[in-house]
KOLPA-649512 format. One line per 10 residues: their letters; for each residue x, y, z of C-alpha. Coordinates in Angstrom, 1 decimal, always signed. Layout:
BEGIN
A = X Y Z; ...;
***
This chain:
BEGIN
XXXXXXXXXX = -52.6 +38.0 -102.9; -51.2 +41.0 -100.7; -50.1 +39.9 -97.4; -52.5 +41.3 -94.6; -49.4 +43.5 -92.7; -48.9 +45.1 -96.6; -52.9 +46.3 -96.4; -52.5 +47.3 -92.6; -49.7 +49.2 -93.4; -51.5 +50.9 -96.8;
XXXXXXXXXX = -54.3 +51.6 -94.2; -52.4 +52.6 -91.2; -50.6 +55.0 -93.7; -53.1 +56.7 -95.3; -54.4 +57.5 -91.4; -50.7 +58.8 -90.3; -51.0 +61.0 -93.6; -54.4 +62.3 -93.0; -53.1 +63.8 -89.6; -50.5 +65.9 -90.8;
XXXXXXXXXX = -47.7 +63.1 -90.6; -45.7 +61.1 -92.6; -47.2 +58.1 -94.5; -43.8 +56.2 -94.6; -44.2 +55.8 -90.3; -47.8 +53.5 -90.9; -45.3 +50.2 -91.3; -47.4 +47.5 -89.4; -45.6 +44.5 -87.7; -47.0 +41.2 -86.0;
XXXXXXXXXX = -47.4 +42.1 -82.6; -44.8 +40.4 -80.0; -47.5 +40.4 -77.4; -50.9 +38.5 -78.8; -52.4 +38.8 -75.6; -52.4 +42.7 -76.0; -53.2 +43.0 -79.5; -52.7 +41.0 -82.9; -50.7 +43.5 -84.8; -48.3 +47.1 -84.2;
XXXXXXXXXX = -47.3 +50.4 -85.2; -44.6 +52.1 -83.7; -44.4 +54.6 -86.3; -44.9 +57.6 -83.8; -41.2 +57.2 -81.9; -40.0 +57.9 -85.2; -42.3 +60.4 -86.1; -41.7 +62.1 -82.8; -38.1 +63.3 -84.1; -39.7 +64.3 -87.7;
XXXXXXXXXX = -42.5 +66.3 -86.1; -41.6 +67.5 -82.6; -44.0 +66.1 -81.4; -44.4 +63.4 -78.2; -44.6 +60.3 -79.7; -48.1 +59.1 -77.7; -49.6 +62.4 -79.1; -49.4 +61.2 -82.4; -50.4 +57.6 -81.5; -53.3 +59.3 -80.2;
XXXXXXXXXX = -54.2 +61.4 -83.2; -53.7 +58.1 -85.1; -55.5 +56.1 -83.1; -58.5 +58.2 -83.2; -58.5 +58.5 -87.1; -58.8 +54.6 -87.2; -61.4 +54.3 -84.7; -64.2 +54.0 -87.0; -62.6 +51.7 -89.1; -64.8 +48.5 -90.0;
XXXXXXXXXX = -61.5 +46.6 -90.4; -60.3 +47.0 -86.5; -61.9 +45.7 -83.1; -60.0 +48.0 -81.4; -57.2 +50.3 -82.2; -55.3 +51.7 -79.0; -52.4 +54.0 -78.1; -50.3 +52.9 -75.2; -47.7 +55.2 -73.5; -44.9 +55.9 -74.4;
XXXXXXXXXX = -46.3 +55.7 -78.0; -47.5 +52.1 -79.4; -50.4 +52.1 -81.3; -52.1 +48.3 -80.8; -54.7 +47.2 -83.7; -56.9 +44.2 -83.2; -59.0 +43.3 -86.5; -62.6 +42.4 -86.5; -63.7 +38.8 -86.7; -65.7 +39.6 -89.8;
XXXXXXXXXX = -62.5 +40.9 -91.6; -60.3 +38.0 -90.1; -63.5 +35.3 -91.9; -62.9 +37.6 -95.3; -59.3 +37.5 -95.5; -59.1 +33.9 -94.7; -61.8 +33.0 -96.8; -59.7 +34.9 -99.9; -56.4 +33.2 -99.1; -58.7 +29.6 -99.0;
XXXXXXXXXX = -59.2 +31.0 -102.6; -56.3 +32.1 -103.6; -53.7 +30.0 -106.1; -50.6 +30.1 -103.9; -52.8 +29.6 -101.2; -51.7 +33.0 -99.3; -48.1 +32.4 -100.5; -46.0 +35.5 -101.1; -45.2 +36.0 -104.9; -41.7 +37.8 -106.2;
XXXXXXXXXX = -42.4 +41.0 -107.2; -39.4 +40.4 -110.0; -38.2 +37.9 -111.8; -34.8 +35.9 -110.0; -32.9 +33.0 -110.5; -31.2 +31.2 -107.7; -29.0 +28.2 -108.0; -28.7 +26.3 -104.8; -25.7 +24.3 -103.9; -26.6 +21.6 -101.2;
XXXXXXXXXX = -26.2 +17.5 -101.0; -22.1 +17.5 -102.0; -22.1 +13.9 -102.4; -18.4 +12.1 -103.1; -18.0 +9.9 -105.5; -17.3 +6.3 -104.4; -18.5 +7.1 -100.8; -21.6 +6.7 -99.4; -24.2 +8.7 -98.2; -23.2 +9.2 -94.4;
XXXXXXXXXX = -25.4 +11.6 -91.6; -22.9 +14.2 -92.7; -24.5 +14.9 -95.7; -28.5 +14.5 -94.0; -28.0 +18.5 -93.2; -26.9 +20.0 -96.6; -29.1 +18.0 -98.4; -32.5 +18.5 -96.3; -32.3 +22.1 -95.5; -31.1 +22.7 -99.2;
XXXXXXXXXX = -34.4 +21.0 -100.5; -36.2 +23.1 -98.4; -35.0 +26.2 -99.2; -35.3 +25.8 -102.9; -39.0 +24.2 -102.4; -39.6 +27.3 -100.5; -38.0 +29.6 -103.0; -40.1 +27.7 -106.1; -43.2 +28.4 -104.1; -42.6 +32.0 -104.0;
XXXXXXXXXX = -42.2 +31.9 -108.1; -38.8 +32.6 -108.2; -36.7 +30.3 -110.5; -34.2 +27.8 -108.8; -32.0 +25.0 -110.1; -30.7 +23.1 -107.4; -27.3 +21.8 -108.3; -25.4 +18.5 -106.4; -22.3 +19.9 -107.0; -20.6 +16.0 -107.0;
XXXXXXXXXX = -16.8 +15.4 -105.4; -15.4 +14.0 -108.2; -12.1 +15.8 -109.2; -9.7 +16.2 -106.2; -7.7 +14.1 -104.3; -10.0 +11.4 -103.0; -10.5 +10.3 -107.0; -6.9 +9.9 -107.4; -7.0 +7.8 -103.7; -9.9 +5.3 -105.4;
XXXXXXXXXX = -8.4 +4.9 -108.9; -5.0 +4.4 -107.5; -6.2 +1.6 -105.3; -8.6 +0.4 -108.0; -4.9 +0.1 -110.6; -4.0 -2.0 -107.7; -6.2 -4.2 -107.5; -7.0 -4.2 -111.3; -3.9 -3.9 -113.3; -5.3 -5.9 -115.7;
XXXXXXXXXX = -8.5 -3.5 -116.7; -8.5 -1.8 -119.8; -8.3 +1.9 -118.4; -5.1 +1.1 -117.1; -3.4 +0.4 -119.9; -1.5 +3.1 -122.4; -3.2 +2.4 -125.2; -6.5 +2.4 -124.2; -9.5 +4.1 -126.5; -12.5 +5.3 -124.6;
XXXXXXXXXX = -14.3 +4.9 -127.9; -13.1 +1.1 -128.8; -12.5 -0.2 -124.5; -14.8 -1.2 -122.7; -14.7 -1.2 -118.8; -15.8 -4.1 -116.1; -18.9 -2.9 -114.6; -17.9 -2.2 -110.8; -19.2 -4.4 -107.8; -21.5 -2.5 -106.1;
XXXXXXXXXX = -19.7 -3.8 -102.4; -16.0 -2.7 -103.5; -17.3 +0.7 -104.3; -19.0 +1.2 -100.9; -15.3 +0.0 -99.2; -12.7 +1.3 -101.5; -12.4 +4.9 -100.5; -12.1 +4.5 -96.4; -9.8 +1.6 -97.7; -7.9 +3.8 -99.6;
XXXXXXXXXX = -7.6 +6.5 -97.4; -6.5 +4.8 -94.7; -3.9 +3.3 -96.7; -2.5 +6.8 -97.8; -1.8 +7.7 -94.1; +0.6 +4.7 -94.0; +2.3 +4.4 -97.3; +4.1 +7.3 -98.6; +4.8 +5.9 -102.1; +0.6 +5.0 -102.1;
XXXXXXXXXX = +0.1 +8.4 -101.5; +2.5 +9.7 -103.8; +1.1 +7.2 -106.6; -2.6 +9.0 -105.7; -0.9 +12.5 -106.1; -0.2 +12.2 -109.7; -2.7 +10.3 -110.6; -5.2 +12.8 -109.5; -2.8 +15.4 -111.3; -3.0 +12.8 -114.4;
XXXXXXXXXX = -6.9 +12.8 -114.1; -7.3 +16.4 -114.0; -5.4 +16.8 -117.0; -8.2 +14.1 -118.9; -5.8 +11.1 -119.3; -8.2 +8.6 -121.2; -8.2 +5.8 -119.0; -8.4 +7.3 -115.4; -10.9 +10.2 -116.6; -13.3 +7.2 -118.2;
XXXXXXXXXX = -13.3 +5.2 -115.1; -13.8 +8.3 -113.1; -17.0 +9.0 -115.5; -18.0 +5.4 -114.7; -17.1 +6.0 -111.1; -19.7 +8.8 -111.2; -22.9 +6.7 -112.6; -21.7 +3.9 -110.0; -22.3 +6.8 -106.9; -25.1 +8.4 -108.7;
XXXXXXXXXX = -27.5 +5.7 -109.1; -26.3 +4.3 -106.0; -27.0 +7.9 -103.9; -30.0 +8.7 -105.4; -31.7 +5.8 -103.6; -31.5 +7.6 -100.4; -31.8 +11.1 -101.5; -35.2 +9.9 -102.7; -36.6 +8.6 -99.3; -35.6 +11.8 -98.2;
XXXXXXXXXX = -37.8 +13.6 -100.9; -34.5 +15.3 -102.0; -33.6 +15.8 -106.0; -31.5 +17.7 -107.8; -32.2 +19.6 -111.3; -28.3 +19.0 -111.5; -25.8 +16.4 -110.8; -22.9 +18.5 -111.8; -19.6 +17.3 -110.5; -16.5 +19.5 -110.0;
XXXXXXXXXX = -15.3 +18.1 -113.3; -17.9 +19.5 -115.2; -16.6 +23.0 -114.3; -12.6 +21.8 -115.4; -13.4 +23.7 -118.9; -13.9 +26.8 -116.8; -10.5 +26.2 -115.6; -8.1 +28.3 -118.3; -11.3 +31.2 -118.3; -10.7 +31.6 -114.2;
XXXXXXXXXX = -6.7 +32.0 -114.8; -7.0 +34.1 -117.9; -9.5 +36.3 -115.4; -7.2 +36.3 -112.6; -4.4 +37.0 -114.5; -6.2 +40.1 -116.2; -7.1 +41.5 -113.1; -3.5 +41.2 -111.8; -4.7 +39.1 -108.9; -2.9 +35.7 -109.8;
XXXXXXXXXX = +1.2 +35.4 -108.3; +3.4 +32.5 -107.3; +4.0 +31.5 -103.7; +6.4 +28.6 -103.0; +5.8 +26.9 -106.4; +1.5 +27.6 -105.9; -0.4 +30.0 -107.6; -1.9 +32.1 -105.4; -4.5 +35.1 -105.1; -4.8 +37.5 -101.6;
XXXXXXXXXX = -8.2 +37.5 -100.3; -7.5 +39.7 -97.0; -9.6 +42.9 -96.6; -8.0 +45.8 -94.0; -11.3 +45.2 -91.8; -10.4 +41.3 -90.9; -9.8 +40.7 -87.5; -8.1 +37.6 -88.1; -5.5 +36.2 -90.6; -7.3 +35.2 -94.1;
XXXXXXXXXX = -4.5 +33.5 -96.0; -4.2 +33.8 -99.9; -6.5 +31.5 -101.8; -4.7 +29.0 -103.3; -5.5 +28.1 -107.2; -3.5 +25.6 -108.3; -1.2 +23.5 -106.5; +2.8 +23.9 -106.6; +2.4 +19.8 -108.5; +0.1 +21.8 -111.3;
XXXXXXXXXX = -2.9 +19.9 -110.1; -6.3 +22.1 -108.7; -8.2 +22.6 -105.8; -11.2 +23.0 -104.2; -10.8 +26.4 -104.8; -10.3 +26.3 -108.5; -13.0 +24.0 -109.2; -15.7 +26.1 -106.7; -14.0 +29.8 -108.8; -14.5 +27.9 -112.2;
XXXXXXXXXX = -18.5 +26.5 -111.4; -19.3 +30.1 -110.1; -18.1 +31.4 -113.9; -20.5 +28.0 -115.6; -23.4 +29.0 -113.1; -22.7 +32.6 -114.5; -23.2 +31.6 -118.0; -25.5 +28.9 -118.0; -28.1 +30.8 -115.2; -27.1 +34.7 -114.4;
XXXXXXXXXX = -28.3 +33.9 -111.3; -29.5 +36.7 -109.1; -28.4 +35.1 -106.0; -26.1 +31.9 -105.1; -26.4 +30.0 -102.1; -23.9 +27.3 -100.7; -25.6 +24.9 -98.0; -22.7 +23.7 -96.6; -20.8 +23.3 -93.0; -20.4 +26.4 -91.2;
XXXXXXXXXX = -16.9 +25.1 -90.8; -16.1 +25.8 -94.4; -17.0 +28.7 -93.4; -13.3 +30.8 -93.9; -12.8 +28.6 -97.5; -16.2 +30.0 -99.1; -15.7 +33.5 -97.5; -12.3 +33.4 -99.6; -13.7 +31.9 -102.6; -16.4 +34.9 -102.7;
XXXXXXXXXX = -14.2 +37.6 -102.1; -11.8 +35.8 -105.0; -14.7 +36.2 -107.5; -15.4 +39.8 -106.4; -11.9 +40.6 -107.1; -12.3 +39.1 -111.0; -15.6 +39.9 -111.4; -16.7 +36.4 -112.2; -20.3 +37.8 -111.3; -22.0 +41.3 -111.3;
XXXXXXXXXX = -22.1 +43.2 -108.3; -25.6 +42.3 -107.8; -25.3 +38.8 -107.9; -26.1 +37.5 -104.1; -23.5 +34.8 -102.8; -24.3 +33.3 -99.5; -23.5 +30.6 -97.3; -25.5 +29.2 -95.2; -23.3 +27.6 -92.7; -25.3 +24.7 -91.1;
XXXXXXXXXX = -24.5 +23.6 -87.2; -23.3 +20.1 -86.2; -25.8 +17.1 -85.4; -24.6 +15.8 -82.3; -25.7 +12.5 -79.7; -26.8 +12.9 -76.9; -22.9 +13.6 -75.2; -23.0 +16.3 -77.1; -20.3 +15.3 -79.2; -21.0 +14.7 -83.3;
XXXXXXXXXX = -23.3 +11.5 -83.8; -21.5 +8.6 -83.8; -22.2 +4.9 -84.2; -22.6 +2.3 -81.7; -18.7 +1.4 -82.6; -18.0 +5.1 -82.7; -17.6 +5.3 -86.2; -19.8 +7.7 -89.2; -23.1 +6.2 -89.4; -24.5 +6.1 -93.1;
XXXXXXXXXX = -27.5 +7.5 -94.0; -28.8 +4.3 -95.3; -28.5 +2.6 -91.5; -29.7 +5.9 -90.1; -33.0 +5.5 -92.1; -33.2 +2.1 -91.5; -33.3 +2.6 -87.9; -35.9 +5.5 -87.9; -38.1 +3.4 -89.8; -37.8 +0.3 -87.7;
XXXXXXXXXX = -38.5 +2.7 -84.5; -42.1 +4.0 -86.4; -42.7 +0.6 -87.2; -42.8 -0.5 -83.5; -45.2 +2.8 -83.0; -47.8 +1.2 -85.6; -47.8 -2.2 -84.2; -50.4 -2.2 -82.5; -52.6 +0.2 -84.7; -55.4 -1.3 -87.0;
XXXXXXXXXX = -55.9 +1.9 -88.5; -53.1 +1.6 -91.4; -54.4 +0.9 -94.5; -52.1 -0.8 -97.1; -48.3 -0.9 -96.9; -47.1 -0.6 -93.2; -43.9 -0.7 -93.9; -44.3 +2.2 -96.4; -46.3 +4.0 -93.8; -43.8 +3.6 -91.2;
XXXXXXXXXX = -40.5 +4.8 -93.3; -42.2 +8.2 -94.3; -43.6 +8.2 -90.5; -39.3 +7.3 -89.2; -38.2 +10.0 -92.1; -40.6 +12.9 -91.2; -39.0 +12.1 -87.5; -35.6 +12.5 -88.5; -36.3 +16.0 -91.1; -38.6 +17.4 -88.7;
XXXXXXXXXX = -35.6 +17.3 -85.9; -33.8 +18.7 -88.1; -35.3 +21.5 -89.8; -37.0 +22.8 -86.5; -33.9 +23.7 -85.5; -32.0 +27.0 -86.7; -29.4 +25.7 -89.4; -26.7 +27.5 -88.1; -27.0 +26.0 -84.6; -25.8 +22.7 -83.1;
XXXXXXXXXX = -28.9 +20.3 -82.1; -28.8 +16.5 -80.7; -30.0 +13.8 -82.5; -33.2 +12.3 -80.3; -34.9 +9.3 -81.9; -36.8 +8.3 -79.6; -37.9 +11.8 -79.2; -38.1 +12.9 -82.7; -40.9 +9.9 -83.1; -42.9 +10.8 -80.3;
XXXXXXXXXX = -46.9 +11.6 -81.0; -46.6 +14.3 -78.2; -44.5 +17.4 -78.4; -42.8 +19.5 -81.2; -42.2 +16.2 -83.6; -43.1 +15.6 -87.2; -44.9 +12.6 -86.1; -47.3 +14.1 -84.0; -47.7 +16.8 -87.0; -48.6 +14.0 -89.2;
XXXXXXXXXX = -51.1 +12.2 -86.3; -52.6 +15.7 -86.8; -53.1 +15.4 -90.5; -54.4 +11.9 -90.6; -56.9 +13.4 -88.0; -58.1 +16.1 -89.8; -58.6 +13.5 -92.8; -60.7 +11.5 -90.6; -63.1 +14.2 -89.6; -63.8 +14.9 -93.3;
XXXXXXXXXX = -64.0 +11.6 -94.9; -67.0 +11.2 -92.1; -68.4 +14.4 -93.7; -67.9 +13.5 -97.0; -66.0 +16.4 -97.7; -63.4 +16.5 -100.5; -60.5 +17.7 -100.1; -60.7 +20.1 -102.9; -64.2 +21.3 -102.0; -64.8 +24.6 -101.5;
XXXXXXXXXX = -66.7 +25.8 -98.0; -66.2 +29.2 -96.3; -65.5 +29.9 -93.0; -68.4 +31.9 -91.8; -67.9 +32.8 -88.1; -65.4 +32.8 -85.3; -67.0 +31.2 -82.1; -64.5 +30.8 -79.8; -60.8 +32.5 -79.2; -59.2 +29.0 -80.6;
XXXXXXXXXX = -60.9 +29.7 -83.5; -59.8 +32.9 -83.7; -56.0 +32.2 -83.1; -56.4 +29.6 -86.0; -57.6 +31.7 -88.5; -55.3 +34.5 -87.5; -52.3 +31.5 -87.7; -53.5 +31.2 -91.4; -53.9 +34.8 -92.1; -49.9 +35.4 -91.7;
XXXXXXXXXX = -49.2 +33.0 -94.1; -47.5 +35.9 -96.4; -45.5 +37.0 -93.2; -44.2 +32.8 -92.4; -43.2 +32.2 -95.5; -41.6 +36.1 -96.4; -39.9 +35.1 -92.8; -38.3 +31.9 -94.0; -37.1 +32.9 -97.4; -35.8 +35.8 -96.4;
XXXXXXXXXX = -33.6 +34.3 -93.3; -33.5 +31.0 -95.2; -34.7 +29.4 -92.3; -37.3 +26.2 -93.0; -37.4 +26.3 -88.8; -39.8 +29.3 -89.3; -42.7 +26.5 -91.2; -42.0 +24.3 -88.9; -43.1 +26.7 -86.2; -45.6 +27.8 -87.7;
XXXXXXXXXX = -47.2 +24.1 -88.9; -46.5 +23.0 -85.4; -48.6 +25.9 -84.3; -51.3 +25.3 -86.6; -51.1 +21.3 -85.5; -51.7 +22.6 -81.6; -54.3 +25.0 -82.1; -56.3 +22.7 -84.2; -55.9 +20.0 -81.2; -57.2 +22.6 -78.9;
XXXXXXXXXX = -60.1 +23.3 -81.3; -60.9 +19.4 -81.7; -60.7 +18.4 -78.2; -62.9 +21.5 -77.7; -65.5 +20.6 -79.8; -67.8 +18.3 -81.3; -67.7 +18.9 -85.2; -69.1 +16.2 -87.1; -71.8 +16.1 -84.2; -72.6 +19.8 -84.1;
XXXXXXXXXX = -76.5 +20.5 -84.7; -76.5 +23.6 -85.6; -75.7 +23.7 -89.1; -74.4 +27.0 -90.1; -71.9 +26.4 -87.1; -70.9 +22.8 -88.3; -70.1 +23.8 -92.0; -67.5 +26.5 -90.9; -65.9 +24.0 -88.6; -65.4 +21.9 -91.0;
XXXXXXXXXX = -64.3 +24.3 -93.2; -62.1 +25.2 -90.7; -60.8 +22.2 -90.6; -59.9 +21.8 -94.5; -57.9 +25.1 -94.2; -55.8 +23.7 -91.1; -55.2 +20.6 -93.7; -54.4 +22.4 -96.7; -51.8 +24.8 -95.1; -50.4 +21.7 -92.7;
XXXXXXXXXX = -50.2 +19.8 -95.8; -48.7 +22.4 -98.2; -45.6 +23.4 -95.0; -45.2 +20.2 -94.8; -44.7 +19.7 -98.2; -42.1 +22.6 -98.2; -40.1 +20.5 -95.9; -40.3 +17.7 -98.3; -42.3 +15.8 -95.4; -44.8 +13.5 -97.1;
XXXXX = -48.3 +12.6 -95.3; -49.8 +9.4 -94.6; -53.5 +9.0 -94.6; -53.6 +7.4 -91.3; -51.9 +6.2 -88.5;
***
């Protein structure tokens, strides 16, 4: 389905090239100013230069071919040189009634095929899932839910800590504890040896343990060192308890990922890219990129336009061992030859900011990708309390997600004690009522910016909150399970009868524009605008009026028609944001 500014502009064209102009200035844009008109063209400033002509001249000629048009209410030239375009309500009922009809529901689809691979989440393994990772892994299902529903192709991919230091920090402390396990021996066979299946409460503590530990004891640290050198290299029995390291964390994650309506088509590690590893040097080395700096290998990344120092990227370490670097150069080569994606996006800290920037301008250099392969990180801002500092426990430490969770859904569970309108499990109710709170918070926001965490008012029924976006669903559903109307049925809007009404189906009509809008600034903030828009309006329109008690019939059947739109769009953003509904609350 075409989106309605794509037919304004075909139309607005064709009149710009019937009066002598250009049919490239028609472009029509949602108008900034709804109380003056619903849509733009400010074709003539531009045309003014072509033509020599004053721009409000040709706004007038414009204006005056459209006039007659049975699409517009009004079409008006305003000085210096606007043109303002209003559609009639019988074309507004058409469109709307099309998109009601349409497959994607209004939805935008790629004009060619792409693939994007989309790396969000980043869990460690061996460390739990703390509020740290809530941003990455929420805006990155988002995106890629956003990105299916425009028909492109996207894998979403993990991308799992599990070959750097911190490894080396948990196996060391693991040999410490467990000298007498198998994989620690020198003769152990991965294919004959079994490991101990790990305790589920040693896993959750060993890292901070471990870490800690390394900031006090040089020879600990210094043990950790080469046995994360050792493990990169595939020594048998570190490398098998690091695969069983990974399972542990995997099974253990995905738990919470899950009530957060986040998966992953891929639970790639940075191991999985380690046979990319010789490829990456034989590239660099090709190229005439890679040289030794105090023991290191190295490659320069600095362009003559920087503004600020961008030190050489460092590939492997002066002990032989990788980084972060080599293991992020090495997945960009599999992602390369497993996907040939068309674009690449990182949802990660903006402060890793200066370490992607080098690792893109390292693959440019040795062509890992073609020129037109996209790489882009979204840098995401910091969730803060309410000092404005990063979110903290009670006892100032990282609260996990797990606890964060928990204490969402114990606050929605205090907002549904005294309702008898929740039908089966409450508790079940109340976690997807405490989790909508937290996303919604969230993803409102623009991801680059800072926001502070707000529980109390993320789970509010009044305001911008995905609670009160969710009240407004399980209204909506009450209105037509008293009319007996499916939600699948198929009913027409037939009139507009009041401006509400008209602002709604208007709301709907941009649907192609929203959801053009967040894909192309990867910005999930834009649907929740725009379903928080749709949840006022339709609050307006049902505190306005009587609908399941309307007499006159014609009247009635479009409001409620009306009203199965508002759902199906609420429903379907909502569902974008990975936000699941409740029936009632």
């Amino acid at each position: 389905m075409r989106k309605i500014t794509t037919i304004l502009t075909e139309t607005v064209g064709e009149a710009f090239e019937k009066c002598g102009y250009d049919k490239g200035l028609g472009t029509v844009a949602v108008s900034s100013r709804m109380d003056l008109c619903q849509f733009q063209c400010n074709g003539a400033f531009a045309g003014a230069k072509l033509h020599k002509k004053a721009p409000i001249a040709i706004a007038n000629d414009v204006a005056a071919a459209l006039k007659d048009n049975a699409m517009f209410s009004c079409v008006e030239a305003c000085a210096p040189g606007f043109i303002n375009i209003t559609l009639t309500d019988e074309y507004l009922i058409s469109y709307v009634n099309e998109l009601a009809g349409d497959t994607h529901l209004g939805v935008p689809q790629a004009e060619k095929d792409e693939t994007i691979v989309i790396d969000y989440g980043a869990p460690n393994v061996a460390k739990p899932l703390h509020i740290g990772h809530l941003r990455s892994s929420i805006i990155g299902e988002a995106l890629k839910r956003i990105a299916r529903a425009t028909g492109r192709r996207v894998i979403g991919d993990a991308h799992l800590g599990d070959w750097g230091t911190p490894m080396g920090l948990v196996i060391a402390e693991y040999k410490e504890r467990h000298p007498e396990w198998s994989c620690f021996r020198d003769d152990f066979d991965p294919k004959k040896d079994k490991l101990p299946e790990l305790d589920a409460d040693e896993l959750s503590e060993i890292y901070p343990f471990a870490s800690a530990k390394s900031k006090v004891n040089e020879e600990f640290k210094d043990k950790a060192h080469k046995i994360t050198f050792e493990y990169q290299n595939l020594h048998p029995g570190y490398y098998a308890l690091g695969r069983a390291l990974v399972s542990a964390t995997i099974a253990d994650v995905k738990q919470n990922f899950e009530k957060l309506g986040v998966s992953f088509d891929l639970w790639y590690g940075e191991s999985d890219s380690a046979p990319y590893i010789p490829e990456l040097f034989e590239r660099l080395d090709e190229k005439g990129l890679l040289y030794e700096s105090d023991g290191a290998m190295v490659v320069d990344v600095q362009e003559d336009s920087d503004k600020i120092t961008v030190p050489p990227i460092i590939v492997k370490k002066s002990d032989g061992s990788s980084t972060y670097a080599t293991t992020d150069l090495a997945t960009i080569i599999q992602r390369e030859q497993d996907f040939h994606p068309s674009k690449i996006w990182y949802i990660v800290d903006k402060r890793q900011s200066l370490h992607l920037t080098s690792v893109f301008r390292c693959a440019r250099k040795a062509e890992l990708v073609p020129q037109n392969c996209e790489m882009t990180h979204l840098g995401f801002g910091t969730m803060n309390g309410s000092d404005g500092k990063p979110f903290k426990t009670r006892d100032g430490g990282v609260m996990r997600l797990s606890e964060l969770i928990r204490l969402a859904t114990e606050g929605a569970m205090e907002k549904l004690a005294d309702s008898d309108y929740v039908s089966g499990d409450k508790l079940e109710t109340a976690e997807k009522i405490g989790v909508a709170a937290i996303k919604f918070g969230d993803l409102c926001n623009q991801p680059s910016k800072d926001y502070i965490f707000d529980l109390g008012k993320f789970l509010s029924f009044d305001g911008k909150t995905g609670t009160y976006l969710l009240y407004t669903v399980t209204r909506i559903n009450s209105i037509l399970k008293k009319a007996g109307i499916g939600y699948d049925e198929d009913i027409k809007l037939s009139g507009i009868y009041s401006d509400v009404e008209r602002e709604l189906a208007l709301t709907f009509a941009l649907t192609g524009e929203t959801y053009d809008k967040a894909f192309n600034e990867m910005s999930p903030c834009v649907l929740c605008d725009s379903a928080y828009n749709i949840a006022s309006l339709f609050s307006r329109f049902y505190h306005d009026n009587h609908i399941l008690s309307e007499s006159d019939e014609q009247k009635r059947r479009s409001w409620l028609a009306l009203s199965l739109l508002s759902r199906k769009i609420l429903t379907l953003q909502l569902d974008m944001l990975a936000i699941d509904c409740v029936e009632n609350m």
